[in-house]
N, CA, C, O and CB atoms as a CASP TS submission, in Angstrom:
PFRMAT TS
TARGET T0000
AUTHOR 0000-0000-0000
METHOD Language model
MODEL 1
PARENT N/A
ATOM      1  N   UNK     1     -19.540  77.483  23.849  1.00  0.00           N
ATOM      2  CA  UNK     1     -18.772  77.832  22.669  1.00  0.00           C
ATOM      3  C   UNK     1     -19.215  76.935  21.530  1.00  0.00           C
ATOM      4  O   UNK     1     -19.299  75.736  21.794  1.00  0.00           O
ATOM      5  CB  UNK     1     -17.247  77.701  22.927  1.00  0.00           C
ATOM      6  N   UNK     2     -19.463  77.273  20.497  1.00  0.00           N
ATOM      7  CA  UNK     2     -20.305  76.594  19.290  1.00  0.00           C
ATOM      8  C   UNK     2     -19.153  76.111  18.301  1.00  0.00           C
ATOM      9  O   UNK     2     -18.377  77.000  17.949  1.00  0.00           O
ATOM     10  CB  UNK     2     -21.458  77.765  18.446  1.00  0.00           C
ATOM     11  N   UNK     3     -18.943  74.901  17.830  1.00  0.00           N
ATOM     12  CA  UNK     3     -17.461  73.930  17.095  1.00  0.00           C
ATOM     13  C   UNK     3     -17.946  74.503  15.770  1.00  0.00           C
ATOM     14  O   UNK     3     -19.123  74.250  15.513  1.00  0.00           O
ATOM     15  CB  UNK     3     -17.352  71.718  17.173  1.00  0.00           C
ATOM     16  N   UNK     4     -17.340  75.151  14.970  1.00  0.00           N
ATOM     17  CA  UNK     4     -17.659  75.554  13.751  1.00  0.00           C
ATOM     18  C   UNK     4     -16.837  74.642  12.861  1.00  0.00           C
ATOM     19  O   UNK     4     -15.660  74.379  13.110  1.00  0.00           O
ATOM     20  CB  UNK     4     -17.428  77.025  13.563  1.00  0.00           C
ATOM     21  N   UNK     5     -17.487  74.176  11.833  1.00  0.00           N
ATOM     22  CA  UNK     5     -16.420  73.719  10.558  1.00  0.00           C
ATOM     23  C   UNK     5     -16.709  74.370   9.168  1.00  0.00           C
ATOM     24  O   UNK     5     -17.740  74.046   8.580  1.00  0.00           O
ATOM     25  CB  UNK     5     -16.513  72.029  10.258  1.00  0.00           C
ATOM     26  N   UNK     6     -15.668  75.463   8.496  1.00  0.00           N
ATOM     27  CA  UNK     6     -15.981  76.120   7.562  1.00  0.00           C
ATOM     28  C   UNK     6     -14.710  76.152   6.510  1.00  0.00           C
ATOM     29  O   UNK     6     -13.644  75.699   6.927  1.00  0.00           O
ATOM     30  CB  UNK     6     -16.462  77.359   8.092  1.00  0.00           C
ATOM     31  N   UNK     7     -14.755  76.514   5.568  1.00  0.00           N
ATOM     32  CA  UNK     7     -14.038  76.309   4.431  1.00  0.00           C
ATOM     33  C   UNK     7     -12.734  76.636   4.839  1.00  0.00           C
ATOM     34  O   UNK     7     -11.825  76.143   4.172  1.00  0.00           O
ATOM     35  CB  UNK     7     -14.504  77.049   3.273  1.00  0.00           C
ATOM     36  N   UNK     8     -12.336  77.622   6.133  1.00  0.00           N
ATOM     37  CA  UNK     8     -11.340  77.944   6.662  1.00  0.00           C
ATOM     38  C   UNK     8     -10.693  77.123   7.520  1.00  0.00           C
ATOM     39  O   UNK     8      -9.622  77.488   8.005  1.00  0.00           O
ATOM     40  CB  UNK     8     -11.537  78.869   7.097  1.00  0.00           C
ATOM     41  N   UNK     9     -11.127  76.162   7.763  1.00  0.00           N
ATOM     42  CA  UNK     9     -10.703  75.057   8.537  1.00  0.00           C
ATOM     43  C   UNK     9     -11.020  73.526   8.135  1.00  0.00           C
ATOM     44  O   UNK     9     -11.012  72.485   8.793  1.00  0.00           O
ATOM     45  CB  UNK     9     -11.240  75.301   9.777  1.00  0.00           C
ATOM     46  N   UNK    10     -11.349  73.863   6.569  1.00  0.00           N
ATOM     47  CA  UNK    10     -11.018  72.231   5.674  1.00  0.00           C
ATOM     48  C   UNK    10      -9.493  72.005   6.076  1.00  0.00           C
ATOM     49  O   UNK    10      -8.650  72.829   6.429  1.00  0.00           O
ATOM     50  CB  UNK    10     -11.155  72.299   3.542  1.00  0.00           C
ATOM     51  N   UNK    11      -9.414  70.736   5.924  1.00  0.00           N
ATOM     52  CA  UNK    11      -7.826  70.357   5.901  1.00  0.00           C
ATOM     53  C   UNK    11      -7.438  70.423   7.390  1.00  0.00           C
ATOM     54  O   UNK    11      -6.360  69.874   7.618  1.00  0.00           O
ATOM     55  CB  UNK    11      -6.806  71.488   4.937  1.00  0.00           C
ATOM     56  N   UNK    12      -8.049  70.956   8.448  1.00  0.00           N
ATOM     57  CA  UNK    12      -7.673  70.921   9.725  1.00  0.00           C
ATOM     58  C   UNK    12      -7.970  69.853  10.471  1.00  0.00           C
ATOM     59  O   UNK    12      -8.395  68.922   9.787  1.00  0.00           O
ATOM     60  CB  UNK    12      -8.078  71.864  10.288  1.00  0.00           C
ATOM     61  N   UNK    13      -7.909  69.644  11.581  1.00  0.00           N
ATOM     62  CA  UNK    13      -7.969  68.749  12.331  1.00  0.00           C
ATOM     63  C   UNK    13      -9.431  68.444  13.164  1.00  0.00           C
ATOM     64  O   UNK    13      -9.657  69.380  13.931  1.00  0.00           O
ATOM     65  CB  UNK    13      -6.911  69.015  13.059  1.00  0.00           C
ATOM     66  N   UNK    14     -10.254  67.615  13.206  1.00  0.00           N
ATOM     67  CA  UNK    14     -11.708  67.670  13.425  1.00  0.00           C
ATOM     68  C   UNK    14     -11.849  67.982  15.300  1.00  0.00           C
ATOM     69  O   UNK    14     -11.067  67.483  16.110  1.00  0.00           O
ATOM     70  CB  UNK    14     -12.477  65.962  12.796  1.00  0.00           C
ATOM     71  N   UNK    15     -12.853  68.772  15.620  1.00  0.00           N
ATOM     72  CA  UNK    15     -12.791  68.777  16.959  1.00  0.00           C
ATOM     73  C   UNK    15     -12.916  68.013  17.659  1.00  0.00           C
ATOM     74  O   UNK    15     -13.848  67.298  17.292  1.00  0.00           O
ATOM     75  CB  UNK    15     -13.286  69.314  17.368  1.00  0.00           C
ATOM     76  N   UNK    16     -12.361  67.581  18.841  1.00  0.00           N
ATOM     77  CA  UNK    16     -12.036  66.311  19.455  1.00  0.00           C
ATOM     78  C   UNK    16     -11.034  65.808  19.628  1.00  0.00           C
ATOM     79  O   UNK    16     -10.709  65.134  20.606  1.00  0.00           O
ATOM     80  CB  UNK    16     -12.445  65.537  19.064  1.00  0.00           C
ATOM     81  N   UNK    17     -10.488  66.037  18.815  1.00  0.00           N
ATOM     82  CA  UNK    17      -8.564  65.314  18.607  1.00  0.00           C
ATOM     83  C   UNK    17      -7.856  65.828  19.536  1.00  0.00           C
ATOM     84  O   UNK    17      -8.075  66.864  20.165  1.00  0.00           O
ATOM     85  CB  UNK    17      -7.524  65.754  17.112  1.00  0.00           C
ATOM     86  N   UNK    18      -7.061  65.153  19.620  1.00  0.00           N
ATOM     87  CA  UNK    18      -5.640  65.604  20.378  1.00  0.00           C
ATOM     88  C   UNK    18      -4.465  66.407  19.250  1.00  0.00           C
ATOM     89  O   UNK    18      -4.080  65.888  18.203  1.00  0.00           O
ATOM     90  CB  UNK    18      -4.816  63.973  21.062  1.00  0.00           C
ATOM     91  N   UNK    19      -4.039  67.751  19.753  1.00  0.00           N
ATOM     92  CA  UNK    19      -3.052  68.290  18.865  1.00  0.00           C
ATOM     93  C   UNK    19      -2.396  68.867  19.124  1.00  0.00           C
ATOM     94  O   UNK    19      -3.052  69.619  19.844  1.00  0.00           O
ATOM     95  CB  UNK    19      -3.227  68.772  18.095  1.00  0.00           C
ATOM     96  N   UNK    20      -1.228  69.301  19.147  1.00  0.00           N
ATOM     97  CA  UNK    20      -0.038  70.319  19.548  1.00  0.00           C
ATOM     98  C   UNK    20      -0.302  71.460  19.142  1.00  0.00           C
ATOM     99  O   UNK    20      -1.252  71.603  18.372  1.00  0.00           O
ATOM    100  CB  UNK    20       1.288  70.060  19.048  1.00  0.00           C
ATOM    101  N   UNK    21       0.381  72.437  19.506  1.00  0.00           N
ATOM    102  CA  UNK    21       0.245  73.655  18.864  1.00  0.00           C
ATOM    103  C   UNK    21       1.612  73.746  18.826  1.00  0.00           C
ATOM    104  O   UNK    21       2.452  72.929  19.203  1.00  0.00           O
ATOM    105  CB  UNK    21      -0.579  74.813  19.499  1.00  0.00           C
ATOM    106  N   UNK    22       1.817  75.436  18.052  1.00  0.00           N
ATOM    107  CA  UNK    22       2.954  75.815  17.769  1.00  0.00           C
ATOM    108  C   UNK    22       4.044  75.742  18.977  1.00  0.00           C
ATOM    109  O   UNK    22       5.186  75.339  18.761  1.00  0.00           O
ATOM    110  CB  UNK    22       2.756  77.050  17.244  1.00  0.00           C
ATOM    111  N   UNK    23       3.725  76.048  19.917  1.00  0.00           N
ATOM    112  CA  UNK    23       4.816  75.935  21.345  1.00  0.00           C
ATOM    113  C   UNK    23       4.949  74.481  21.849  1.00  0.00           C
ATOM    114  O   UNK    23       5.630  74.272  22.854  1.00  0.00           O
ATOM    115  CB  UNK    23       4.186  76.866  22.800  1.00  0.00           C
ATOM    116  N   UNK    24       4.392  73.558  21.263  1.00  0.00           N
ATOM    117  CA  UNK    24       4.301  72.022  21.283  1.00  0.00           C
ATOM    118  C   UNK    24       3.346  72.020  22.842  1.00  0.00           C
ATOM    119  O   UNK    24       3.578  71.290  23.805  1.00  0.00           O
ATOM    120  CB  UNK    24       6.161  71.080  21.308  1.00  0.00           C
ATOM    121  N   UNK    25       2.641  72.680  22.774  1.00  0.00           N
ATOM    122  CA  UNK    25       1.597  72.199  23.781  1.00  0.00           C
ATOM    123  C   UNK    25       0.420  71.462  23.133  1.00  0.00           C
ATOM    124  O   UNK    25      -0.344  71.727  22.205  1.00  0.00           O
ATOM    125  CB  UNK    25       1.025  73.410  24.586  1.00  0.00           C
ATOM    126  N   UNK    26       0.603  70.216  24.161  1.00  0.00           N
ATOM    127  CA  UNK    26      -0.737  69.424  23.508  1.00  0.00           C
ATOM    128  C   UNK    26      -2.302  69.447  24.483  1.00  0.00           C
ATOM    129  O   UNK    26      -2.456  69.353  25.700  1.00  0.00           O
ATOM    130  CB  UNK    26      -0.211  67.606  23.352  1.00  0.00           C
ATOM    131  N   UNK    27      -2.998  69.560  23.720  1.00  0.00           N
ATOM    132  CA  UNK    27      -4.530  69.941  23.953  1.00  0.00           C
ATOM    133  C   UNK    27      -5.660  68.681  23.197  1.00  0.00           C
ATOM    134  O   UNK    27      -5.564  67.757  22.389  1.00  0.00           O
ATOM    135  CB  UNK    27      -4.792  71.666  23.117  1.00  0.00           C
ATOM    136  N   UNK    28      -6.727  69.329  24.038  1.00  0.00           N
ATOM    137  CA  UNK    28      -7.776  68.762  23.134  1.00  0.00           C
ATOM    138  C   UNK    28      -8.257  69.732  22.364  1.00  0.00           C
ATOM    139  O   UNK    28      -8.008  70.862  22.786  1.00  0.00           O
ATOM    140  CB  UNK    28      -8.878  68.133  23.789  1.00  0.00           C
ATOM    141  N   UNK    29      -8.974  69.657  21.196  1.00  0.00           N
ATOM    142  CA  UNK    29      -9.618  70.559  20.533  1.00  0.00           C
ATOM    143  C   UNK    29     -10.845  70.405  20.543  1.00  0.00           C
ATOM    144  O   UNK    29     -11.577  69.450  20.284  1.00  0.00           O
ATOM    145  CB  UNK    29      -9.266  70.677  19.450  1.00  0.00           C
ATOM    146  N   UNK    30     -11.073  71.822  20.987  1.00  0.00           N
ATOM    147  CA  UNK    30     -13.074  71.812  21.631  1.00  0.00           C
ATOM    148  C   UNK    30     -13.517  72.717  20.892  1.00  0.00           C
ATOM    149  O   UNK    30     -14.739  72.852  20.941  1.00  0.00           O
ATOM    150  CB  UNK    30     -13.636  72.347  23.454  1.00  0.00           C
ATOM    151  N   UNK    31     -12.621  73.808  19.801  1.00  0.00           N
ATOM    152  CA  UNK    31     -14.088  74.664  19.025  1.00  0.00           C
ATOM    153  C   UNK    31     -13.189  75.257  17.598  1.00  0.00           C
ATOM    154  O   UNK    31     -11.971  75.122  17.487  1.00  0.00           O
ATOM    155  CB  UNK    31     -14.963  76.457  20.312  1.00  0.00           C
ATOM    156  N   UNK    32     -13.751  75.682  16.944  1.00  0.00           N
ATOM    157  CA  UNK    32     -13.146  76.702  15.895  1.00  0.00           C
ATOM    158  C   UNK    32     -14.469  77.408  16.231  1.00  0.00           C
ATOM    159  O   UNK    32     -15.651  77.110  16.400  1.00  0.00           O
ATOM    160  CB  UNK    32     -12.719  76.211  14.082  1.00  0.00           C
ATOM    161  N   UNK    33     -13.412  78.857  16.247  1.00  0.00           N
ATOM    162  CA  UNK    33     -14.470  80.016  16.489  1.00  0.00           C
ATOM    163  C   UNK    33     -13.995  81.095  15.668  1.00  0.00           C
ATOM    164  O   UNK    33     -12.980  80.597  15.181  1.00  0.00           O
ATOM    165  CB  UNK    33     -14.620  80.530  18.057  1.00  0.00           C
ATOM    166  N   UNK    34     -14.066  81.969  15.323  1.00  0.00           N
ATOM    167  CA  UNK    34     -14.030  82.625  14.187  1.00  0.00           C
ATOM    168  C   UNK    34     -12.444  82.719  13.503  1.00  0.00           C
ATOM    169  O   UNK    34     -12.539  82.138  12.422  1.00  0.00           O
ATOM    170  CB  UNK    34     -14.668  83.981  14.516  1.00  0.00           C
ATOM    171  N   UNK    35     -11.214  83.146  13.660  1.00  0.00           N
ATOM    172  CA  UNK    35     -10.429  83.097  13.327  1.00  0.00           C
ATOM    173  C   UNK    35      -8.982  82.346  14.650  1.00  0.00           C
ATOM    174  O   UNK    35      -7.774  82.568  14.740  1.00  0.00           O
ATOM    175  CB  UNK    35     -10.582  84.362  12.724  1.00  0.00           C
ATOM    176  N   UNK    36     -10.100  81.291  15.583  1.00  0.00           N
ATOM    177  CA  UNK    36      -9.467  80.923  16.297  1.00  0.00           C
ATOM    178  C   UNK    36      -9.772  79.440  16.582  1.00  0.00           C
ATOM    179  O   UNK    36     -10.909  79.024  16.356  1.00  0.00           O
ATOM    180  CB  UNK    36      -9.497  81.748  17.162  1.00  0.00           C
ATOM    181  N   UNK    37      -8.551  78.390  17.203  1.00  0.00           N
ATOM    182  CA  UNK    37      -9.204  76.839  17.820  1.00  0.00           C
ATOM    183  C   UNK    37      -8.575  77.341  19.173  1.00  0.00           C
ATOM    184  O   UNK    37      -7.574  77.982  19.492  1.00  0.00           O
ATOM    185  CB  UNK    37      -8.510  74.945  17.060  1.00  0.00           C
ATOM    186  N   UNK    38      -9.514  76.815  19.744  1.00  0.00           N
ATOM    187  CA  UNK    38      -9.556  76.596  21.065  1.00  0.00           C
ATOM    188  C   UNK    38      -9.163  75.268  21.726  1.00  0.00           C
ATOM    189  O   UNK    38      -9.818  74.293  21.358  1.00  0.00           O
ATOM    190  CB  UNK    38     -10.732  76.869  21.376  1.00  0.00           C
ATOM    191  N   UNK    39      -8.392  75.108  22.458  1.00  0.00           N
ATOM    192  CA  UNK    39      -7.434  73.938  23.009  1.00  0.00           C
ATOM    193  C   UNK    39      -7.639  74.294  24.501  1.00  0.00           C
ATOM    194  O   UNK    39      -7.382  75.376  25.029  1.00  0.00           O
ATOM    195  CB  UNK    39      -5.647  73.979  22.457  1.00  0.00           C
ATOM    196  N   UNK    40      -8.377  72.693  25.342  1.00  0.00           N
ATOM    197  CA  UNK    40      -7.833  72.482  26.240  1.00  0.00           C
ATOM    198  C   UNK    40      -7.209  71.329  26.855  1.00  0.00           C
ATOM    199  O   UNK    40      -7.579  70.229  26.445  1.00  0.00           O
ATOM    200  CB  UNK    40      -8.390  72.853  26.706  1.00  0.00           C
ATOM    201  N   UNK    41      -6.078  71.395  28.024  1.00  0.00           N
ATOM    202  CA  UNK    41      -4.940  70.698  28.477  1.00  0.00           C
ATOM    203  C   UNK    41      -5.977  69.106  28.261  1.00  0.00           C
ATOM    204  O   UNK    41      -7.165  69.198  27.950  1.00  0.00           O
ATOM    205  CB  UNK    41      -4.242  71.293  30.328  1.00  0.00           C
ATOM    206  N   UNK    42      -5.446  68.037  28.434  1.00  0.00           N
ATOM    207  CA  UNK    42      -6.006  66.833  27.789  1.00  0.00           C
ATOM    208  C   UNK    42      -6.759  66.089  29.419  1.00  0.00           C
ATOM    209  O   UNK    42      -7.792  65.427  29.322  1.00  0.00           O
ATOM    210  CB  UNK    42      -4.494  65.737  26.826  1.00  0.00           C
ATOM    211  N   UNK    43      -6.104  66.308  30.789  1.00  0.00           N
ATOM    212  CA  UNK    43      -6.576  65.923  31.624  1.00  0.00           C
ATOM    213  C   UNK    43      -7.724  67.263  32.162  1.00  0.00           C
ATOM    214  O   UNK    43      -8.621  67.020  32.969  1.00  0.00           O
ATOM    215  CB  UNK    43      -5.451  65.389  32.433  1.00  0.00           C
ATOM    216  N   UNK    44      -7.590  68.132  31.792  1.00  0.00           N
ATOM    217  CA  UNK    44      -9.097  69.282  31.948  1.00  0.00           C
ATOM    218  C   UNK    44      -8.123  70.510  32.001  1.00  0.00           C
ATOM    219  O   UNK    44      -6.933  70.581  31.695  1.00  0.00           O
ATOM    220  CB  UNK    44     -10.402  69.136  33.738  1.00  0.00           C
ATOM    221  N   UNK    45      -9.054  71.523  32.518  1.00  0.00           N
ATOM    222  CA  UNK    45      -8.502  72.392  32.877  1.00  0.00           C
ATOM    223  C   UNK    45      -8.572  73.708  31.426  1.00  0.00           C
ATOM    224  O   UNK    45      -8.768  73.431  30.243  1.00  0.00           O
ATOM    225  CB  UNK    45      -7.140  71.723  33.407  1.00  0.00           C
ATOM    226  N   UNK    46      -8.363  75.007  31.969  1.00  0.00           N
ATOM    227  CA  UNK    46      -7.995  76.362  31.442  1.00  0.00           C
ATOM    228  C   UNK    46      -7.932  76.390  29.811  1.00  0.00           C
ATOM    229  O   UNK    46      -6.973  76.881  29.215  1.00  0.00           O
ATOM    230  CB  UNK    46      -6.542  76.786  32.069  1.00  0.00           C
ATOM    231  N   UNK    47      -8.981  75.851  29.200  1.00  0.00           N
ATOM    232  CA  UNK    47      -8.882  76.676  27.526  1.00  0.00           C
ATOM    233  C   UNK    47      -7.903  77.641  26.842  1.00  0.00           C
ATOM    234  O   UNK    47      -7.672  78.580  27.604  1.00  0.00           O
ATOM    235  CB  UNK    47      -9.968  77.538  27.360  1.00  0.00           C
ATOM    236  N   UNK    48      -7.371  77.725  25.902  1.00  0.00           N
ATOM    237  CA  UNK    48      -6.579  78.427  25.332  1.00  0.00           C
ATOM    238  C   UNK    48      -6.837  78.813  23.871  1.00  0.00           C
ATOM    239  O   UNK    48      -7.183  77.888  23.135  1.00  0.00           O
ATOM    240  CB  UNK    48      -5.521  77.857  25.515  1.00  0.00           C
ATOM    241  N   UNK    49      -6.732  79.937  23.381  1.00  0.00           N
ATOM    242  CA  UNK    49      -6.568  80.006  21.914  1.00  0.00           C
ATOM    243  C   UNK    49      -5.267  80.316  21.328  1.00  0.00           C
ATOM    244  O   UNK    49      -4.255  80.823  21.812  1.00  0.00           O
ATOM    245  CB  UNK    49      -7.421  80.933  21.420  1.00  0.00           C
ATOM    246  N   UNK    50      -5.566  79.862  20.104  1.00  0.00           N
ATOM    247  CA  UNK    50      -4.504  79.519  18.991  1.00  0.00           C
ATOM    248  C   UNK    50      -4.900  79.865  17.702  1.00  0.00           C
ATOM    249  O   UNK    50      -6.107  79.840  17.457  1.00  0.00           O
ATOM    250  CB  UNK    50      -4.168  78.083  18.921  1.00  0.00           C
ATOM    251  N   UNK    51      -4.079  80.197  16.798  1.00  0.00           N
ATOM    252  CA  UNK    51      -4.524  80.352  15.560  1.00  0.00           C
ATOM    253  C   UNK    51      -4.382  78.992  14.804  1.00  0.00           C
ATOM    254  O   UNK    51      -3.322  78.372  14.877  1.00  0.00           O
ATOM    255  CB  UNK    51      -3.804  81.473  14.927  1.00  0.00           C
ATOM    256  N   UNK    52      -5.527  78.485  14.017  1.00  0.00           N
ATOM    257  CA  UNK    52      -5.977  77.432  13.417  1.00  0.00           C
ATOM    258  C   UNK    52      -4.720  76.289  12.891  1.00  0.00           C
ATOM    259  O   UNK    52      -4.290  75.231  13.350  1.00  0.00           O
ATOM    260  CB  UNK    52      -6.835  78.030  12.289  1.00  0.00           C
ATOM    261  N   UNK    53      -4.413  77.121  11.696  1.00  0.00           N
ATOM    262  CA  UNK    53      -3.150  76.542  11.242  1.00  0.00           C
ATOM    263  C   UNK    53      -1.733  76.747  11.764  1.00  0.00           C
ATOM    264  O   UNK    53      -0.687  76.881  11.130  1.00  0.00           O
ATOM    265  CB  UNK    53      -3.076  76.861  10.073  1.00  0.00           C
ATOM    266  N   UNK    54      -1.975  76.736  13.180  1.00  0.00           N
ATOM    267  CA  UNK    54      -0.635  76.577  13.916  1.00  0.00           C
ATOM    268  C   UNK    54      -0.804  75.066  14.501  1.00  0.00           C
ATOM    269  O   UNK    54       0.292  74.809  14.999  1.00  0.00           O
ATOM    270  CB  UNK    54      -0.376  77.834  15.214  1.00  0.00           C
ATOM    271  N   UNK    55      -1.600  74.035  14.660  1.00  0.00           N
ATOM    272  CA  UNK    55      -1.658  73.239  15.129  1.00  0.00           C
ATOM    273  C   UNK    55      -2.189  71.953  14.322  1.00  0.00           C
ATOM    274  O   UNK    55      -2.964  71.980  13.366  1.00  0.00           O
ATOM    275  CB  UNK    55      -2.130  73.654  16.034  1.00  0.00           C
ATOM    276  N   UNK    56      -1.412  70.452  15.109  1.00  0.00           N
ATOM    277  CA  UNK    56      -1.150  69.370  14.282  1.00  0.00           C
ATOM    278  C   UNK    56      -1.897  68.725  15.011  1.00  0.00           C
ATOM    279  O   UNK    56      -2.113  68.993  16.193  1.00  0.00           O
ATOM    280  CB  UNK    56       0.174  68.855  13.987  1.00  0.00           C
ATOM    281  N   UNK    57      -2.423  67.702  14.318  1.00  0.00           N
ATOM    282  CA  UNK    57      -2.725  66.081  15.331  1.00  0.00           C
ATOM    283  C   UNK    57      -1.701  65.273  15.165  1.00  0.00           C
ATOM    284  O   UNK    57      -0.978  64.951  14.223  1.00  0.00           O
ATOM    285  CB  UNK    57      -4.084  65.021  14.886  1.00  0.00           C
ATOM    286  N   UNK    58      -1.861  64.826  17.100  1.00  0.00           N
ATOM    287  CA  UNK    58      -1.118  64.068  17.571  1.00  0.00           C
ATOM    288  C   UNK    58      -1.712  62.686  17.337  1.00  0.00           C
ATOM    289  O   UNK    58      -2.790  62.296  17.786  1.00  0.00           O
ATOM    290  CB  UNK    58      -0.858  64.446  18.824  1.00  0.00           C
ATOM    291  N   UNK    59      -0.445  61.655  16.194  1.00  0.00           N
ATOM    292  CA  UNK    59      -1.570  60.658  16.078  1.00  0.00           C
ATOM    293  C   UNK    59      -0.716  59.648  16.988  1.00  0.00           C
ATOM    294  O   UNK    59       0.472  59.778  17.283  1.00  0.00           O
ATOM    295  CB  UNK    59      -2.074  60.099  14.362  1.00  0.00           C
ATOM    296  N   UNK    60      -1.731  58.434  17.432  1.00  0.00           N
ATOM    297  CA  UNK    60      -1.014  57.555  18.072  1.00  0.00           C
ATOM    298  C   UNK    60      -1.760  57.851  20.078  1.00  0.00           C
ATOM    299  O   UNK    60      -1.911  56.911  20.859  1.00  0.00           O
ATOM    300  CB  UNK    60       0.934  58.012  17.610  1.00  0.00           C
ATOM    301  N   UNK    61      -1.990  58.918  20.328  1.00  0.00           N
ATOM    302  CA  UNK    61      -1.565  58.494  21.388  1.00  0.00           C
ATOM    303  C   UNK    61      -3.106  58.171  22.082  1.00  0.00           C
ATOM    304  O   UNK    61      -4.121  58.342  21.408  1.00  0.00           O
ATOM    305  CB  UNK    61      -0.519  59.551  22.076  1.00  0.00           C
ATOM    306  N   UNK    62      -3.175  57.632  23.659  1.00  0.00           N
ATOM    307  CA  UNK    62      -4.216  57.261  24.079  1.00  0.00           C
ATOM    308  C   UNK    62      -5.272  58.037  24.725  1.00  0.00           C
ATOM    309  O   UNK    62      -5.308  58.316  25.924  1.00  0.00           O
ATOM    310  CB  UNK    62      -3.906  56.498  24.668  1.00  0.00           C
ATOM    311  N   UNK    63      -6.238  58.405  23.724  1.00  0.00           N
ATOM    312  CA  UNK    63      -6.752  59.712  24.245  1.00  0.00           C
ATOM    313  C   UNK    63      -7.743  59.697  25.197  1.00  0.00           C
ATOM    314  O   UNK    63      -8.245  60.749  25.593  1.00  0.00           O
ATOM    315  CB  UNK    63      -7.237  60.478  23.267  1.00  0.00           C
ATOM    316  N   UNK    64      -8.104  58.536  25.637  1.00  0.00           N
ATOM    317  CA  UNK    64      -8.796  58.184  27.194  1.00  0.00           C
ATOM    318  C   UNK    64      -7.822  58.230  28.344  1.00  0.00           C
ATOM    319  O   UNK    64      -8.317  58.443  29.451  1.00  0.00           O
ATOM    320  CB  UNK    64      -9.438  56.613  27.275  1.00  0.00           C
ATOM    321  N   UNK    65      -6.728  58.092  28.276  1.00  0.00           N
ATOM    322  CA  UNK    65      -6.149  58.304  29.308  1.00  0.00           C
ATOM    323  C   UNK    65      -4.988  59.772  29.061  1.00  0.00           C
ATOM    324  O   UNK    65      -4.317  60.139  30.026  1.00  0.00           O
ATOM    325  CB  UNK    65      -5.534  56.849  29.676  1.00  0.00           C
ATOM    326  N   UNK    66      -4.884  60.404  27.891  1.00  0.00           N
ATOM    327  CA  UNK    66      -3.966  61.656  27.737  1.00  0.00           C
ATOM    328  C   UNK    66      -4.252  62.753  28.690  1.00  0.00           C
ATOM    329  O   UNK    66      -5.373  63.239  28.843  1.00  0.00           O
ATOM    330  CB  UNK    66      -4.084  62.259  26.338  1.00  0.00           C
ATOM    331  N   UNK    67      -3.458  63.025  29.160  1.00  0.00           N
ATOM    332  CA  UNK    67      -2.829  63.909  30.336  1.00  0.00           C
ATOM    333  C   UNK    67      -2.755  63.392  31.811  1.00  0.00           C
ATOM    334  O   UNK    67      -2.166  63.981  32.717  1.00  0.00           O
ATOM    335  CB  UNK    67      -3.626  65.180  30.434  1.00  0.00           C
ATOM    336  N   UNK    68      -3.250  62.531  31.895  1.00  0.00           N
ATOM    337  CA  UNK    68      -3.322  61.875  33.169  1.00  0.00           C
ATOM    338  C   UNK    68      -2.082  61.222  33.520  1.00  0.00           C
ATOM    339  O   UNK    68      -1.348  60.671  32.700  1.00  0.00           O
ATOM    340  CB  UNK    68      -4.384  60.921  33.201  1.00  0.00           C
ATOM    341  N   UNK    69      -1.808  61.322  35.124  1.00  0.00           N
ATOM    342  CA  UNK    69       0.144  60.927  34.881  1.00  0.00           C
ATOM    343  C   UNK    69      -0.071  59.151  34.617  1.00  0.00           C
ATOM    344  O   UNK    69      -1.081  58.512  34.910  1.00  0.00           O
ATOM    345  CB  UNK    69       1.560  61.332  36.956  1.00  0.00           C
ATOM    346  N   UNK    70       1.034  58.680  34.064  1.00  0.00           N
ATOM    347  CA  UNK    70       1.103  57.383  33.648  1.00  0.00           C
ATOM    348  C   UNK    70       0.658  56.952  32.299  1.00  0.00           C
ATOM    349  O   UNK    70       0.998  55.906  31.747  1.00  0.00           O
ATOM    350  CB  UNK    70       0.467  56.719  34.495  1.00  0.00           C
ATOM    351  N   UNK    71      -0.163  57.892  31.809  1.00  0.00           N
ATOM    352  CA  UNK    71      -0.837  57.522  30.482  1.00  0.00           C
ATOM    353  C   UNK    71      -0.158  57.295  29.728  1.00  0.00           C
ATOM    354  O   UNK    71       0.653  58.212  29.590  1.00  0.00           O
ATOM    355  CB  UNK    71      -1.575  58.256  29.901  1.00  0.00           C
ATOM    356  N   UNK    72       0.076  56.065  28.729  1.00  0.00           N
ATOM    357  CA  UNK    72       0.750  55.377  27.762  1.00  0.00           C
ATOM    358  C   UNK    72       0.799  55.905  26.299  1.00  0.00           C
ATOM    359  O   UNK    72      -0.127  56.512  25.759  1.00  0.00           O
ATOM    360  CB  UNK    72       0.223  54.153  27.778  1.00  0.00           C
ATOM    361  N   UNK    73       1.729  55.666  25.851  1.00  0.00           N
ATOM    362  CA  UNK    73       1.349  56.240  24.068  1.00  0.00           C
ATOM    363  C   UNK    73       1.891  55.582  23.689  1.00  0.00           C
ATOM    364  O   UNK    73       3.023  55.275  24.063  1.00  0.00           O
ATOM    365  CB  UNK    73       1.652  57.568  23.294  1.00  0.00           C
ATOM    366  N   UNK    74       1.058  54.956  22.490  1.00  0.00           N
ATOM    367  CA  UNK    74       0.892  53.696  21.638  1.00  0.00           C
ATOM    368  C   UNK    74       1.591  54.539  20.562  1.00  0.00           C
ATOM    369  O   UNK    74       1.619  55.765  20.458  1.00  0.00           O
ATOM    370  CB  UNK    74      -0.788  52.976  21.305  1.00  0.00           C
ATOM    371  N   UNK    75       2.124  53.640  19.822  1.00  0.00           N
ATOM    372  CA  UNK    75       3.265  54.056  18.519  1.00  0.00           C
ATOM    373  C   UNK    75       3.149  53.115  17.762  1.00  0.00           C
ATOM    374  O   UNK    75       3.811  53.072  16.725  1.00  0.00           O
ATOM    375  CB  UNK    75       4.874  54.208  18.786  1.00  0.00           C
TER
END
């Protein structure tokens, strides 16, 4: 899947980050693809799409250890 960054996704969140989406599921962000970001769960697993500007970065938390049980979040 190819990470696009285009005028439609200035102001968004860069791929890589950690971010919620609208149902407060948090993901990693692995692509913008045409009118979609793609999020997956932070310890691996099953990709999902979302529409772009439904989703925030999560700031603060530890994204080497996010999703893994025990993982800490720094505040």
């Amino acid at each position: 899947m190819k990470s696009m960054k285009s005028p439609e996704t200035d102001g968004l969140p860069e791929v890589g980050a950690l971010v919620r989406d609208a149902s407060g599921r948090i993901g990693r962000l692995m692509a913008y693809t045409r009118a979609r970001a793609w999020l997956r769960p932070p310890g691996g697993g099953r990709e999902w799409d979302v529409e772009p500007d439904t989703i925030t970065e999560v700031p603060g938390w530890d994204t080497t250890g996010a999703g893994r049980e025990g993982a800490v979040q720094d505040r």
